[in-house]
C-alpha positions as CSV (number, residue, x, y, z in Angstrom):
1,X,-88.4,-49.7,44.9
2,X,-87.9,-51.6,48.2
3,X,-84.5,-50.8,49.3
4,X,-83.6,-51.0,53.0
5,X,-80.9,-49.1,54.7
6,X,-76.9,-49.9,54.4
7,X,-76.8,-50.2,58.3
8,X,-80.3,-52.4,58.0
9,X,-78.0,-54.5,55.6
10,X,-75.4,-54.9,58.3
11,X,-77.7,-55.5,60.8
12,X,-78.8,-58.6,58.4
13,X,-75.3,-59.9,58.0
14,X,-75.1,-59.8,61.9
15,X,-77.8,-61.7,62.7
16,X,-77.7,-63.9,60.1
17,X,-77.9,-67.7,61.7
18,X,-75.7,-70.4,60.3
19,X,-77.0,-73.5,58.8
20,X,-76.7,-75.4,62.6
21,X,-78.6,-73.2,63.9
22,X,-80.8,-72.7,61.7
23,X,-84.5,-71.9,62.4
24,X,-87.5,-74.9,63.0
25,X,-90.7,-74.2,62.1
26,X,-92.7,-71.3,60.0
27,X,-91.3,-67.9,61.0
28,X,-93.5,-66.4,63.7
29,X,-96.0,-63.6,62.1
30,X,-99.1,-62.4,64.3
31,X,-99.2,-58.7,63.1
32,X,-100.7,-55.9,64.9
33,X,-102.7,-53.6,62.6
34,X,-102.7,-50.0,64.1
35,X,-104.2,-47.0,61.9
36,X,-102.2,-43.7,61.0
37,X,-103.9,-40.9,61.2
38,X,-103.4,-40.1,56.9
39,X,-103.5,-36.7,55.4
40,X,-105.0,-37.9,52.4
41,X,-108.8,-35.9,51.3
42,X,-111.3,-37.5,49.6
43,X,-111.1,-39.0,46.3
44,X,-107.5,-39.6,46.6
45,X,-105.9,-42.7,45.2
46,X,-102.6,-44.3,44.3
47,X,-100.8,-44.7,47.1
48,X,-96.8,-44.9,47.3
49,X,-94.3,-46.1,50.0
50,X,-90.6,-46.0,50.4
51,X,-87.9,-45.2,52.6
52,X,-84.4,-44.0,53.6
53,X,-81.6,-43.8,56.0
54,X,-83.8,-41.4,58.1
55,X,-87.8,-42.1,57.9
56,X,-90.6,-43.1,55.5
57,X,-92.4,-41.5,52.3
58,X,-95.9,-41.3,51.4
59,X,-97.2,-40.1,48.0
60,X,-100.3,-40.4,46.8
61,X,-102.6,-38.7,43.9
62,X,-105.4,-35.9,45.3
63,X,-108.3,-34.1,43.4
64,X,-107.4,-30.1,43.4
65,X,-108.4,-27.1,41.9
66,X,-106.1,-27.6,38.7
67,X,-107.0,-31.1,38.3
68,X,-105.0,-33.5,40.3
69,X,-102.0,-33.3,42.5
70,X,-98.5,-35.6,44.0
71,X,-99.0,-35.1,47.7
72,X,-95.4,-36.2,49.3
73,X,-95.4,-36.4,52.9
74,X,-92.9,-37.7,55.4
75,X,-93.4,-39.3,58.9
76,X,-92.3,-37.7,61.6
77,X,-92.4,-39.9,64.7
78,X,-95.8,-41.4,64.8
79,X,-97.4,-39.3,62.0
80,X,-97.5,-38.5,58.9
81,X,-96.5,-34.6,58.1
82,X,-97.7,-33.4,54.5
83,X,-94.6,-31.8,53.3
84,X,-96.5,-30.2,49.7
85,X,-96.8,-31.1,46.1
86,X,-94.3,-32.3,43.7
87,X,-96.5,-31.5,41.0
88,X,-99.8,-30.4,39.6
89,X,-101.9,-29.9,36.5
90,X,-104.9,-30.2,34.5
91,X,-104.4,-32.9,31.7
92,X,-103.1,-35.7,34.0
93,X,-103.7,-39.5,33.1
94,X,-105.4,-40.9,36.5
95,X,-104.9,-44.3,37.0
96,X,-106.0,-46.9,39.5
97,X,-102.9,-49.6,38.3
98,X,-100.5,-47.0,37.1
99,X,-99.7,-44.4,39.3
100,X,-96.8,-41.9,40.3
101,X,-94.3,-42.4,42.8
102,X,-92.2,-40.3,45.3
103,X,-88.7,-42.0,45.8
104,X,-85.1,-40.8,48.0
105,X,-82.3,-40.7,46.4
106,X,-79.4,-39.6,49.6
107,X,-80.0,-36.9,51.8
108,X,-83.1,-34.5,51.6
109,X,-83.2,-36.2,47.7
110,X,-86.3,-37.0,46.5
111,X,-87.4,-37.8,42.7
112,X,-90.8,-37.9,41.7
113,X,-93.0,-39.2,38.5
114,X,-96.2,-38.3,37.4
115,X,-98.7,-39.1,34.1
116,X,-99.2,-36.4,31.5
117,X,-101.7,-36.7,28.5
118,X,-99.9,-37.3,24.8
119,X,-103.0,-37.1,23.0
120,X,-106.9,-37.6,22.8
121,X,-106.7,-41.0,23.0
122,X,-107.5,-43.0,25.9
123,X,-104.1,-44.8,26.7
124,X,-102.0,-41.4,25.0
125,X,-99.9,-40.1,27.9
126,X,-96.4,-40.3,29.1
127,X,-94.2,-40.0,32.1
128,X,-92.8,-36.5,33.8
129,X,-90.0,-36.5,36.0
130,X,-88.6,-33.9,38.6
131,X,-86.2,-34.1,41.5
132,X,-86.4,-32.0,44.8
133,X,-83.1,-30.8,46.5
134,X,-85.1,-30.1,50.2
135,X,-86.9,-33.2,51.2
136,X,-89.8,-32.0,48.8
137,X,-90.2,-28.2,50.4
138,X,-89.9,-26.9,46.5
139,X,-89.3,-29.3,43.0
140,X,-87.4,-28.6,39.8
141,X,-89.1,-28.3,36.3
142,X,-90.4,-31.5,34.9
143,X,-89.0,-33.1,32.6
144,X,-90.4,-36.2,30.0
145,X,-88.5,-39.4,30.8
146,X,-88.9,-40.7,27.5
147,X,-87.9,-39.2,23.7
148,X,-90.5,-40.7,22.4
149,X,-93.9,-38.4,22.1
150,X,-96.2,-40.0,20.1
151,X,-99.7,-40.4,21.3
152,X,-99.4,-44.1,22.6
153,X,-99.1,-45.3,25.8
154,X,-95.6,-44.5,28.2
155,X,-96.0,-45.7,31.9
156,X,-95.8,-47.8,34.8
157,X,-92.5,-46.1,35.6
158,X,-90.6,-48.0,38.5
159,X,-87.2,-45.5,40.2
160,X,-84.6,-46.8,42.0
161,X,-82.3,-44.2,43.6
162,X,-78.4,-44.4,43.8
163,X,-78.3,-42.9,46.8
164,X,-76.0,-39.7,46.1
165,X,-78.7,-37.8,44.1
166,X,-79.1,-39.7,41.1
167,X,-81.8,-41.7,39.4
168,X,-82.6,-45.2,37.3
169,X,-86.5,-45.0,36.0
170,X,-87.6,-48.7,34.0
171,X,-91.2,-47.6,32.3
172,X,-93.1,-49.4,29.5
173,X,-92.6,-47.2,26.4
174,X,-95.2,-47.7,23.6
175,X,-92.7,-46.0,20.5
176,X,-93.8,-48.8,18.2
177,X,-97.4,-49.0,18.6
178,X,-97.0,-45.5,16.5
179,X,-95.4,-47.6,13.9
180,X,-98.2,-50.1,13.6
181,X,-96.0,-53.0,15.5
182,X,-98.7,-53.8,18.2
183,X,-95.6,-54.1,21.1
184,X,-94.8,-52.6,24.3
185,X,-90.8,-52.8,25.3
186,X,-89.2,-51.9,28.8
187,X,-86.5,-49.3,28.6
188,X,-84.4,-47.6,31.4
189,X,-82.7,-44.7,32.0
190,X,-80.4,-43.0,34.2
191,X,-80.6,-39.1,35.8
192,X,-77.3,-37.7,37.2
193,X,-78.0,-35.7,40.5
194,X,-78.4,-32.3,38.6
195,X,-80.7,-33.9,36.7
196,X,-79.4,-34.5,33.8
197,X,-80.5,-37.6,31.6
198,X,-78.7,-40.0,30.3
199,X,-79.1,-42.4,27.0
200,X,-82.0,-44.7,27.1
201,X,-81.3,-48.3,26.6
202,X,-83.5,-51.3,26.1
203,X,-84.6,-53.7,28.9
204,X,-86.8,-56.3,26.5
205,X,-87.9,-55.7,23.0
206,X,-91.5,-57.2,24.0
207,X,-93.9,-56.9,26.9
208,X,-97.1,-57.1,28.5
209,X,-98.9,-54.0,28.0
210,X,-100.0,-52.7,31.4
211,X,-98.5,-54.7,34.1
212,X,-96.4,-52.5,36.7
213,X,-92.9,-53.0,37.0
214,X,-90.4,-53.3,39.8
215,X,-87.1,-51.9,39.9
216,X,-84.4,-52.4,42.9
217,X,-80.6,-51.4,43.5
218,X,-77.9,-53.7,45.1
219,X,-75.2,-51.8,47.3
220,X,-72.5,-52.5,44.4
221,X,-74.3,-50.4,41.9
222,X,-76.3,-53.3,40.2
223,X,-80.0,-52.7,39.5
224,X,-82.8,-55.7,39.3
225,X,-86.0,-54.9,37.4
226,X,-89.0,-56.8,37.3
227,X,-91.5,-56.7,34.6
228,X,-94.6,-59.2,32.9
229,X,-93.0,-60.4,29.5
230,X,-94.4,-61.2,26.3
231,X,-93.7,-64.3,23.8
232,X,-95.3,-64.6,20.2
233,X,-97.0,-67.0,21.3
234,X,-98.6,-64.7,24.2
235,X,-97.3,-66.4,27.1
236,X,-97.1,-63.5,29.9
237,X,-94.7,-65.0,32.6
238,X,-93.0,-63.2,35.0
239,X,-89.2,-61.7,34.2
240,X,-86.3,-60.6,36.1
241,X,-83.4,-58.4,34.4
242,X,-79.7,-57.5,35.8
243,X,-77.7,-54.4,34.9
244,X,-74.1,-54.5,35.6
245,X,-72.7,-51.7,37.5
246,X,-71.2,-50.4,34.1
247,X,-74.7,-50.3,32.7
248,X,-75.0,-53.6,30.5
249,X,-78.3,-55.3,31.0
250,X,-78.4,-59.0,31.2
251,X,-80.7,-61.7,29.5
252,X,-83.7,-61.9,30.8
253,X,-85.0,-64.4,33.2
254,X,-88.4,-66.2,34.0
255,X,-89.1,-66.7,37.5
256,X,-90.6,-70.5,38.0
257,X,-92.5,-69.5,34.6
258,X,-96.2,-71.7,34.5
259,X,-96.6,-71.0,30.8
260,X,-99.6,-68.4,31.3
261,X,-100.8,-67.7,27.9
262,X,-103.2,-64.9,27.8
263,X,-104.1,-62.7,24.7
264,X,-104.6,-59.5,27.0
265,X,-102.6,-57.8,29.8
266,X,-104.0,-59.2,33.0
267,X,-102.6,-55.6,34.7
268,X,-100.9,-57.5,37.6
269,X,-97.4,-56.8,38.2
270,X,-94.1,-58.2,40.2
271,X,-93.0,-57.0,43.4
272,X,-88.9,-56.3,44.5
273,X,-87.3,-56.1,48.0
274,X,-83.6,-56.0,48.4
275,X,-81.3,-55.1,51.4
276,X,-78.5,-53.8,48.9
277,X,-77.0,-57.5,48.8
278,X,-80.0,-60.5,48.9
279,X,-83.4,-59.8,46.7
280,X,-86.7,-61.5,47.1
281,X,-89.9,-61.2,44.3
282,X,-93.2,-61.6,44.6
283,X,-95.8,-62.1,41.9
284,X,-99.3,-63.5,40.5
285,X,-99.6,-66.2,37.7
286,X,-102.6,-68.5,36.6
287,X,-102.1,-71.8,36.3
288,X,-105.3,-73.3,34.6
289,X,-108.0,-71.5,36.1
290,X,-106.3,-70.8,39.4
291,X,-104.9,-67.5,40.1
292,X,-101.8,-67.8,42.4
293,X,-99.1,-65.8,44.4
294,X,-95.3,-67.1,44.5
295,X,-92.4,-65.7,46.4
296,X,-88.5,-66.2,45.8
297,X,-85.4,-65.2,47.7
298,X,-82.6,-64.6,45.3
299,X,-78.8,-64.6,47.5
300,X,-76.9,-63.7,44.2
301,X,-78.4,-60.3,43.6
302,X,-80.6,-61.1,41.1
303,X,-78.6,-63.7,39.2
304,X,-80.3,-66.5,40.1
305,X,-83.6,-67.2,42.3
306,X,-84.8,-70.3,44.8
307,X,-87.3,-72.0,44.6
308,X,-90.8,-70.3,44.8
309,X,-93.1,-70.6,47.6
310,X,-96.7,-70.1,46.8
311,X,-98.4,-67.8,49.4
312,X,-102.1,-67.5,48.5
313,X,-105.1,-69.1,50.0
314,X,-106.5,-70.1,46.8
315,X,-108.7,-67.2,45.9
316,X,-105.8,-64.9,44.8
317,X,-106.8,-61.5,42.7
318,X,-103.0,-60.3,43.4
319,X,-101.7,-56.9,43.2
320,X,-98.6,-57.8,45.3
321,X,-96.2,-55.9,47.0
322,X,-93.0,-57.6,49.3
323,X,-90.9,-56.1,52.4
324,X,-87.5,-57.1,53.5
325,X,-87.1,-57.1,57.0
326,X,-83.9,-57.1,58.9
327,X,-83.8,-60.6,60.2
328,X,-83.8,-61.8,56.4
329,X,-87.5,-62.6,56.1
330,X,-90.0,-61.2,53.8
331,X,-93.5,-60.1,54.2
332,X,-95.3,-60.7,51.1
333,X,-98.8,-59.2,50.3
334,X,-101.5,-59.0,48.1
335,X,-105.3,-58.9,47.5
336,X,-107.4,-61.8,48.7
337,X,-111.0,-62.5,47.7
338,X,-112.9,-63.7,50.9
339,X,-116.5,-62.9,49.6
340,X,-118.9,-65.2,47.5
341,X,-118.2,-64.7,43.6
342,X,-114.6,-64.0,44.2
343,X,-111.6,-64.3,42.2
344,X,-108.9,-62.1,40.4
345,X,-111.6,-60.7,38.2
346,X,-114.4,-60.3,41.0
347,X,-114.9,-56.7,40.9
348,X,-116.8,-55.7,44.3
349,X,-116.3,-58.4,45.6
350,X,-115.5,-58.8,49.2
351,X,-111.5,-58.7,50.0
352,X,-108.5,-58.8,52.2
353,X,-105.1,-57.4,51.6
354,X,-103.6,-60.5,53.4
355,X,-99.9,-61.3,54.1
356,X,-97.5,-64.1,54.5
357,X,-93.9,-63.9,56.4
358,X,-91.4,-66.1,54.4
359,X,-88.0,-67.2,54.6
360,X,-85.9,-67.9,52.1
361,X,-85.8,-72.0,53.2
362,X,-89.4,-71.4,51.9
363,X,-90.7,-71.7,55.1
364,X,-94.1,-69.3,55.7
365,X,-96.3,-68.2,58.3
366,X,-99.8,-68.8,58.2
367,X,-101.3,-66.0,56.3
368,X,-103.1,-63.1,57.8
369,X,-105.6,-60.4,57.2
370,X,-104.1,-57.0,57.4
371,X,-107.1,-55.4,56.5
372,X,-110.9,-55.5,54.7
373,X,-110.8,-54.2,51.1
374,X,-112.8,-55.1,47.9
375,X,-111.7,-57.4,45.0
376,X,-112.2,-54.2,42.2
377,X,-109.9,-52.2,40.1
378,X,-110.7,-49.1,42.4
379,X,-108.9,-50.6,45.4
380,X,-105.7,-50.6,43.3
381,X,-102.3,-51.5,44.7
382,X,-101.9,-52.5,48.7
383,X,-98.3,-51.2,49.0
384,X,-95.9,-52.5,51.9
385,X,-92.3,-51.2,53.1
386,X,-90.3,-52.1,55.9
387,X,-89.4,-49.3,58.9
388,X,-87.0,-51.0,61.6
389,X,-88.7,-54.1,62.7
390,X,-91.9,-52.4,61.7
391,X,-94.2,-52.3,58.4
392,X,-95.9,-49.5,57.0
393,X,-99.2,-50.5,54.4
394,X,-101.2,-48.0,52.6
395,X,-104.0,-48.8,50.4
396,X,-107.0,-47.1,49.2
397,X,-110.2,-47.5,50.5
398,X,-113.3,-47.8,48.1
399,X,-116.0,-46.8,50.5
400,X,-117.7,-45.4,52.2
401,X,-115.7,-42.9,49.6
402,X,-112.5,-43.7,48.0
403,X,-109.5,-42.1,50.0
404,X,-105.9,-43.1,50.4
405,X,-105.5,-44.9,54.1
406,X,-102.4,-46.1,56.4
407,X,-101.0,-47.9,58.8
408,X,-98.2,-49.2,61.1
409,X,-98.0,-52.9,61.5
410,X,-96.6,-53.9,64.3
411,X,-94.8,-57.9,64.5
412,X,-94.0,-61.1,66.6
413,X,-90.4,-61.5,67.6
């Protein structure tokens, strides 16, 4: 989720320029890189970012003495202060594309998911849940998101808090792979703030497989979800769904769909931004044999989007991720091959997580190299999200040994 703050909502309004004064050129966007000092060990992965009225969350996965860990931390100021574990245990599913997340919900609120093995099989495991009431100082009992507990696959669970406690997850739930029917679905479902859960409702009857999914809510209670769909005839565009504040999800809609048929899940999902009112998405297509990265401002939340702007150099693996920023642009980024050989299926290759600032004319900054990464799997997901006129990025490095790594990024007026 990448929800900014009500007052960073009104701030938007305010400065909001009218169409006579409207800016010339491509937004300005010569980003200062500056490292965080990162309380993340060795062999971590699966980094997290989000944020609320007051600072910024980390969370990211760690090797431990049970097994594997959710380290939550907070910044304070400048740094980042670990602030514990949400959760730990022994029989986790470790994942470079599908991994947990740490997410506010009001104040000191914080929800958290996490993989637990089903079965024996690979791909058997399925979501846990659990909320903290203390800014993360201690965590409730977990709970399964789904009721379904066969031993198929349950993941890539995006949250979206309602900012008085309460909860939305969207996951990919894998119920009728257990019944032979060789499809994924996207379902939802709400917890209250004491942590009760509510019914779980269908999204789409048919999905991509593996792709993450994106999930955002507007200030009037509506929630946008993002996810890779599926036709019969394997076509895997890109999909945006509305609830209605009452809970009734809409049709879903394509976003500038190119027709990319491909009989396996290319594990590359959408990215969502909102300021509680306007929504922009970010995502990776192919179109022939070029891989691609589009944008798209929607000013209807959700309803409707503009026209997409493509942002890649040409050499796109993906992996995207998309910040709102106050002034109404977006910072979209994603994994670049730079190295011979590359391409989105380059693994080791050389790589950049790059980034474009956008506006939603579809105007765009040149794009930039944040920072030097590699093209594989292991690097996972570069993740972005917007502090004051600031950015924050965490990604994992690969080597000299993989560990989670961040920093502030720093803009041109």
């Amino acid at each position: 989720m990448r929800n900014r703050t009500a007052a960073s909502a009104a701030l938007a309004v305010t400065l909001g320029v009218s169409a006579c004064n409207a800016p010339v050129g491509p937004p300005a966007f010569d980003p200062v890189v500056k490292p965080l000092a990162t309380p993340a060990g060795e062999g971590s992965l699966g980094p997290y970012l989000s944020v609320d009225a007051e600072t910024a969350w980390l969370s990211f996965v760690e090797p431990d003495s049970a097994g594997h860990g959710l380290v939550v931390a907070r910044l304070d100021g400048s740094e980042w202060r670990r602030v514990g574990r949400a959760a730990s245990g022994a029989d986790w599913f470790v994942n470079w594309a599908d991994v947990p997340s740490v997410e506010p919900s009001g104040p000191g609120v914080l929800w958290a998911h996490w993989l637990e093995r089903l079965g024996e099989d690979r791909y058997a495991y399925g979501v846990r849940i659990a909320r903290s009431k203390d800014a993360g100082a201690t965590w409730s009992e977990p709970a399964w998101l789904h009721d379904d507990r066969s031993a198929t696959e349950h993941g890539f669970a995006a949250l979206a808090g309602d900012g008085r406690g309460g909860v939305t997850a969207v996951w990919l739930d894998g119920a009728k792979y257990a019944t032979g029917e060789n499809e994924m679905q996207v379902r939802a479902r709400d917890f209250a703030p004491d942590g009760t859960a509510g019914p779980e409702t269908a999204v789409d009857a048919r999905t991509c497989d593996c792709c993450p999914n994106a999930a955002v809510r507007l200030a009037d209670g509506r929630l946008v979800a993002a996810y890779r769909d599926r036709s019969l005839e394997e076509v895997r565009d890109v999909a945006v769904a509305t609830r209605s504040a009452d809970g009734r999800w809409g049709e879903a809609r394509h976003l500038d769909p190119t027709g990319w048929r491909i009989e396996s899940c290319p594990v590359n999902g959408p990215a969502l931004a909102t300021d509680g009112e306007r929504v922009v998405a970010a995502w990776f297509t192919m179109e022939g044999a070029e891989s691609r990265v589009f944008s798209a401002f929607s000013e209807d939340g959700g309803e409707t989007f503009g026209a997409a702007v493509r942002v890649d150099e040409g050499r796109a693996v993906g992996r995207v991720d998309v910040a709102l920023l106050d002034d109404g642009t977006a910072v979209v980024a994603w994994i670049e091959a730079t190295g011979a050989g590359g391409g989105p299926g380059a693994e080791g290759a050389a790589a950049g997580i790059v980034a474009r600032r956008v506006r939603a004319d579809g105007s765009a900054s040149p794009a930039r190299l944040l920072v030097e990464t590699e093209a594989s799997r292991a690097a996972g997901y570069p993740r972005l999200a917007a502090l004051g006129s600031e950015l924050l990025l965490a990604w994992t490095e690969v080597s000299p040994e993989r560990e989670v790594r961040t920093a502030r990024v720093r803009l041109a007026k």
